[in-house]
C-alpha positions as CSV (number, residue, x, y, z in Angstrom):
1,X,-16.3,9.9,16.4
2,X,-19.8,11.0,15.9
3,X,-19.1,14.2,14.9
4,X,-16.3,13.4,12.7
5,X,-18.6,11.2,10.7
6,X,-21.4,13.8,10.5
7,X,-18.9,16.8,9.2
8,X,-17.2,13.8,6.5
9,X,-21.3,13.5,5.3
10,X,-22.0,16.6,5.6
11,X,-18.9,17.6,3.1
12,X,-19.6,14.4,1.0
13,X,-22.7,16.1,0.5
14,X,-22.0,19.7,-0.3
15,X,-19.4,18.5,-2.7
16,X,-21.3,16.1,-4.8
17,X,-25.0,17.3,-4.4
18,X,-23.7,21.0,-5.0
19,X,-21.6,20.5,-7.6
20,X,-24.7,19.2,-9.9
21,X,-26.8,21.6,-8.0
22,X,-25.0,24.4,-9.3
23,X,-24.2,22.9,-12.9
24,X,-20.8,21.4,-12.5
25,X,-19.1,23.9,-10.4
26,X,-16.7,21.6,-9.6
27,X,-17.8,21.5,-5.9
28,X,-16.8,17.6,-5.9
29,X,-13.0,18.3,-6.4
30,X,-10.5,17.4,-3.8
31,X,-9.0,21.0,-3.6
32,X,-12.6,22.1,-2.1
33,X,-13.7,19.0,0.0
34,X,-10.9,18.2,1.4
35,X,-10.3,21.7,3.1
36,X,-13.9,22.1,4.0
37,X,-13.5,19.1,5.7
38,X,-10.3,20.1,7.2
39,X,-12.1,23.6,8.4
40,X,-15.0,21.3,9.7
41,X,-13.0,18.9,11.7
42,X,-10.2,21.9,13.0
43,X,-6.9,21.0,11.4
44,X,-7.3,23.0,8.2
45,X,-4.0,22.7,7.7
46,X,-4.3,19.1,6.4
47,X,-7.1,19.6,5.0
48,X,-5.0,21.8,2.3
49,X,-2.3,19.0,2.2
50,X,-4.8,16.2,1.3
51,X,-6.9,18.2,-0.6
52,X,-3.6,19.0,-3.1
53,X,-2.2,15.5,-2.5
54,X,-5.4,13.9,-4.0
55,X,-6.2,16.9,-6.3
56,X,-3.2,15.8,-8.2
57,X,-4.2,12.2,-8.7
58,X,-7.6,13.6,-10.0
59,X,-6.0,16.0,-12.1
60,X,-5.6,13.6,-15.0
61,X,-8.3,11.6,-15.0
62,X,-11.1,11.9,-17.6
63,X,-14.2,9.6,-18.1
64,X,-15.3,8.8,-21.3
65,X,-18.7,7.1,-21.6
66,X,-20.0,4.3,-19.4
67,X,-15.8,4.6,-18.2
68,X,-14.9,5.5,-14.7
69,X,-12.5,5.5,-12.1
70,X,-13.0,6.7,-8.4
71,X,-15.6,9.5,-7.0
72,X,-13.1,12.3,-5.7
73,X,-14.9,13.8,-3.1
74,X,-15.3,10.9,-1.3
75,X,-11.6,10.0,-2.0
76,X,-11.1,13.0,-0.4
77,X,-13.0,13.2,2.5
78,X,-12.1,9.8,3.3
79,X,-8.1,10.5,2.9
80,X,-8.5,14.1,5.2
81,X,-10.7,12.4,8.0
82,X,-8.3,9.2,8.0
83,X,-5.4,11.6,8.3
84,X,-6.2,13.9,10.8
85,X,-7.2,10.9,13.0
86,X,-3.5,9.0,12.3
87,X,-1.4,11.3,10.6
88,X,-0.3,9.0,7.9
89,X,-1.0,11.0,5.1
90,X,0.5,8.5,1.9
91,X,-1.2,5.7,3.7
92,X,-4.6,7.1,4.1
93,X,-4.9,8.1,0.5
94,X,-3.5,4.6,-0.7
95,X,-6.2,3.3,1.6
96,X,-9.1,6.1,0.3
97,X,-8.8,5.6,-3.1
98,X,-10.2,1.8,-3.6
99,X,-13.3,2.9,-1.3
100,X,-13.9,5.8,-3.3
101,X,-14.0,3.4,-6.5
102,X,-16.4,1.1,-4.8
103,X,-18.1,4.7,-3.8
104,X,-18.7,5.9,-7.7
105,X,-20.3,2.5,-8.0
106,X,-22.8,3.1,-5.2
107,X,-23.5,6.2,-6.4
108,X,-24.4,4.8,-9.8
109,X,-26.6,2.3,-8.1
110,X,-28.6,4.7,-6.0
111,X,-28.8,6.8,-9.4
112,X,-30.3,2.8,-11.2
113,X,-32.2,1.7,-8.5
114,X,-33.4,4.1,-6.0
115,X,-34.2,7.2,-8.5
116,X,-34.8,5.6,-11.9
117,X,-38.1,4.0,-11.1
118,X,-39.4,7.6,-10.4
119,X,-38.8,8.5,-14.7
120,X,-42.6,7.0,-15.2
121,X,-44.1,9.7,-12.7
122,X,-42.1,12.7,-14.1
123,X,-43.2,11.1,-17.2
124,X,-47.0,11.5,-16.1
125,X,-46.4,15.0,-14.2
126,X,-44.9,15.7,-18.1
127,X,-48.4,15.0,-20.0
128,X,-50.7,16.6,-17.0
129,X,-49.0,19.7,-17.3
130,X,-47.8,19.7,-13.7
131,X,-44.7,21.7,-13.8
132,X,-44.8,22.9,-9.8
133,X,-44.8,19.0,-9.0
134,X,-42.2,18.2,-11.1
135,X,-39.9,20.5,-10.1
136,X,-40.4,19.3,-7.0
137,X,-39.8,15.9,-7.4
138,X,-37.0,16.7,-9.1
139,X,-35.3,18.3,-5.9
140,X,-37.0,15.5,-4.1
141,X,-34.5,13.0,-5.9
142,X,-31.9,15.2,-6.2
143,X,-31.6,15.3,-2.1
144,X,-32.3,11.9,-1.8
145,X,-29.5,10.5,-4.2
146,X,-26.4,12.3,-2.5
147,X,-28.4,11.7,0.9
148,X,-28.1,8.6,0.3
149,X,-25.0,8.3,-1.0
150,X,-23.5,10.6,2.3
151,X,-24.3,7.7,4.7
152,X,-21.3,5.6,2.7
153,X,-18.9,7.9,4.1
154,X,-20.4,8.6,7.2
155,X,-20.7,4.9,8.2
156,X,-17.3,4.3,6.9
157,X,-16.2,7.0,9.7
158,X,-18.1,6.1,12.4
159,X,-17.5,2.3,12.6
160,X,-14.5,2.1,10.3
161,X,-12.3,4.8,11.5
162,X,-11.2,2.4,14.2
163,X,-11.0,-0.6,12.1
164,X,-9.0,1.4,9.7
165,X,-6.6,2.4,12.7
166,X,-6.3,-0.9,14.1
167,X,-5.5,-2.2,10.5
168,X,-2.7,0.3,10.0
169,X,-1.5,-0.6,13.2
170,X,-1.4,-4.2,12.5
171,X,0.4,-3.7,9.3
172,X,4.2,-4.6,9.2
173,X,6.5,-1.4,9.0
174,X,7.8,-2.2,5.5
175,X,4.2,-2.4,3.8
176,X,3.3,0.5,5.5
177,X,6.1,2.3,4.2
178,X,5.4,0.6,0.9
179,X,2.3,2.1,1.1
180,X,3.3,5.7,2.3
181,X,5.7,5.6,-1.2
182,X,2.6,4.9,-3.2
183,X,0.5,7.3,-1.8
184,X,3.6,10.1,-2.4
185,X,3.6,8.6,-5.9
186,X,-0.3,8.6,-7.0
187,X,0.3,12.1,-7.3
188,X,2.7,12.0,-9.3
189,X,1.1,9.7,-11.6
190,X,-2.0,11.9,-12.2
191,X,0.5,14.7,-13.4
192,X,1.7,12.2,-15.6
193,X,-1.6,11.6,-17.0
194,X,-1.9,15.5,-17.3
195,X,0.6,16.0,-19.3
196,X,0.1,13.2,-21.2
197,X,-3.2,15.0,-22.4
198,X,-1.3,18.8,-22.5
199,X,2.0,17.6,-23.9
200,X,3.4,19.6,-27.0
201,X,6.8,19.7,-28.4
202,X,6.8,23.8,-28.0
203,X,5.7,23.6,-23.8
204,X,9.0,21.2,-23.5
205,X,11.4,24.0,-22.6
206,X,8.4,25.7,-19.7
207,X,8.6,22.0,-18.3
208,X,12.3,21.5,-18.0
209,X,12.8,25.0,-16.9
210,X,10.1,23.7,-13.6
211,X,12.7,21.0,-13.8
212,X,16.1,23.0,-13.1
213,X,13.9,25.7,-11.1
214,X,13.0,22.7,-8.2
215,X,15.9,20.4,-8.7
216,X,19.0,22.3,-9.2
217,X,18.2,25.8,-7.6
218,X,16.3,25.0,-4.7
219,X,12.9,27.3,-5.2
220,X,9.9,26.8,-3.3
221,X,6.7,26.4,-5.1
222,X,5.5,29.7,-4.7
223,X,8.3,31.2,-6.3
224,X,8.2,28.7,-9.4
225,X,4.3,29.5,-10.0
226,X,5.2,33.5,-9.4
227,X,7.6,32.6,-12.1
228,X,5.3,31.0,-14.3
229,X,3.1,33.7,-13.7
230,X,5.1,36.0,-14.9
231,X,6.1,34.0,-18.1
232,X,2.6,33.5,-18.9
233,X,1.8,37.1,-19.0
234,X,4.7,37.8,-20.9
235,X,3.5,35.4,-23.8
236,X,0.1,36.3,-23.6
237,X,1.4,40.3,-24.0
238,X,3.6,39.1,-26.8
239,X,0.6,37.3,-28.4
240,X,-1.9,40.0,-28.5
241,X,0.8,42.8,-29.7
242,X,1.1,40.1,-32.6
243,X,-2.2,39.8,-33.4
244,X,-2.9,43.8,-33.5
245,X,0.3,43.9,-35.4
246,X,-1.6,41.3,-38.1
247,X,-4.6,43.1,-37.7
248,X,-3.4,46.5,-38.8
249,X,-1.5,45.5,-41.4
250,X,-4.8,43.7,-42.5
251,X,-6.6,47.2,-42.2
252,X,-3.6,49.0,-44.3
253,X,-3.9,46.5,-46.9
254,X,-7.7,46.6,-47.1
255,X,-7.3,50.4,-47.3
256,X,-4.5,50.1,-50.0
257,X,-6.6,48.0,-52.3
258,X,-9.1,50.2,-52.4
259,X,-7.4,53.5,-52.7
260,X,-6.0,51.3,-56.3
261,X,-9.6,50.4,-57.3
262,X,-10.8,54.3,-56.4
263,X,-7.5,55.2,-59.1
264,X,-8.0,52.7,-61.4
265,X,-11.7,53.3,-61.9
266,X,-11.1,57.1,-61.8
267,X,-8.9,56.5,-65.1
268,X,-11.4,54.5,-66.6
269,X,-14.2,57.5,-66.4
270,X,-11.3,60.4,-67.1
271,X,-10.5,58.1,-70.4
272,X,-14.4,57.4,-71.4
273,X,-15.0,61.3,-70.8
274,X,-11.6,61.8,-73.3
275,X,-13.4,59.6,-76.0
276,X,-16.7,60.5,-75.7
């Protein structure tokens, strides 16, 4: 149990701290903790599921100010550890998303009170000139936020993994598979806020032909984003013969108007040489 605490930290970590380490590199999403985690713990395998599963819920979800939902690397390493250790998939990420929310706040709260009051002495470092110091302070408080904010999840596995089993034990059959149906449909949700962000009359036919290509012919996934692939190139090759198309006849017409200024100004001199 131990361990399986230390490698959810130790993910929790990599994800969050190394995605502001190496400016937003998107470290934090669930389609790279959770399989880290999954590699870390031996069942990669679910690692990938999760990791989609929650991806998707994620997928859609934009803050916008102060606004905020759920932290999702946390979400994720929460919902892969859970899983592996009761193979209830839906369940565990039902279960993982209200702790991560509660997680984003703790974050913010280390972030107010544990690394704010150090903004006077970077302050000071600032008017002294002390740029080695303040770099590493920086650092300092950069390990010591997402530190910090990796012992949620690793307490949360090593004294809550069993609570968390006990409790889905305890829990009738028909909430649990209540449950199991929400956690199959968050992800559907957060492609629903997706599109509600991408939507556009002319990408109406690309979705109903996904539509057809799942429901009515039977295609895995693979073969639908192979397909996709393939349309995508296609309008991107159609695109770019348009816009050399628009670009030479721009050239020609450039080249046109002044071959008629060279003519008409030619006839202007041949009629003042006439004169004169």
């Amino acid at each position: 149990m131990f361990y399986d605490a230390l490698m959810t930290a130790i993910a929790v970590f990599v994800g969050t701290a190394g995605h502001e380490f190496f400016g937003n590199a998107m470290l934090s999403r669930p389609i790279v903790v959770a399989p880290l985690l999954g590699f870390l713990l031996g069942d990669i395998h679910t690692g990938l599921l999760v990791g989609a599963s929650v991806e998707t819920i994620f997928m859609g979800v934009v803050n916008i100010g102060i606004s905020s939902t759920a932290e999702p690397a946390l979400a994720a390493a929460l919902a892969t550890v859970f899983t592996i250790q009761s193979g209830n998939m839906g369940a565990n990420i039902t279960l993982a998303f209200p702790l991560a929310v509660l997680g984003l706040q703790f974050l913010n709260m280390i972030l107010s009170f544990v690394i704010g009051p150090f903004a006077p002495l970077f302050a000071k470092f600032a008017r002294k000139g002390e740029d080695k110091k303040m770099v590493a302070l920086h650092y300092g408080l950069w390990f010591l936020h997402y530190g910090l904010y990796s012992l949620i999840p690793f307490f949360a596995v090593l004294f809550g993994s069993k609570a968390v089993q006990f409790a889905l034990q305890a829990i009738p059959k028909s909430i649990m598979n209540g449950l199991t149906v929400a956690g199959n449909l968050l992800p559907a949700v957060g492609m629903a806020m997706l599109l509600l962000l991408l939507w556009d009359n002319k990408l109406a036919q690309y979705y109903f032909l996904g539509v057809v290509l799942m429901a009515y012919l039977k295609l895995p996934l693979m073969a639908i984003a192979v397909i996709a692939a393939i349309v995508a190139v296609a309008i991107a090759e159609r695109d770019m013969s348009e816009i050399k198309i628009s670009k030479n006849k721009a050239v020609t017409s450039s080249v046109s108007d002044s071959d008629q200024k060279d003519e008409k100004k030619s006839f202007s001199q041949e009629e003042e040489d006439f004169f004169a």
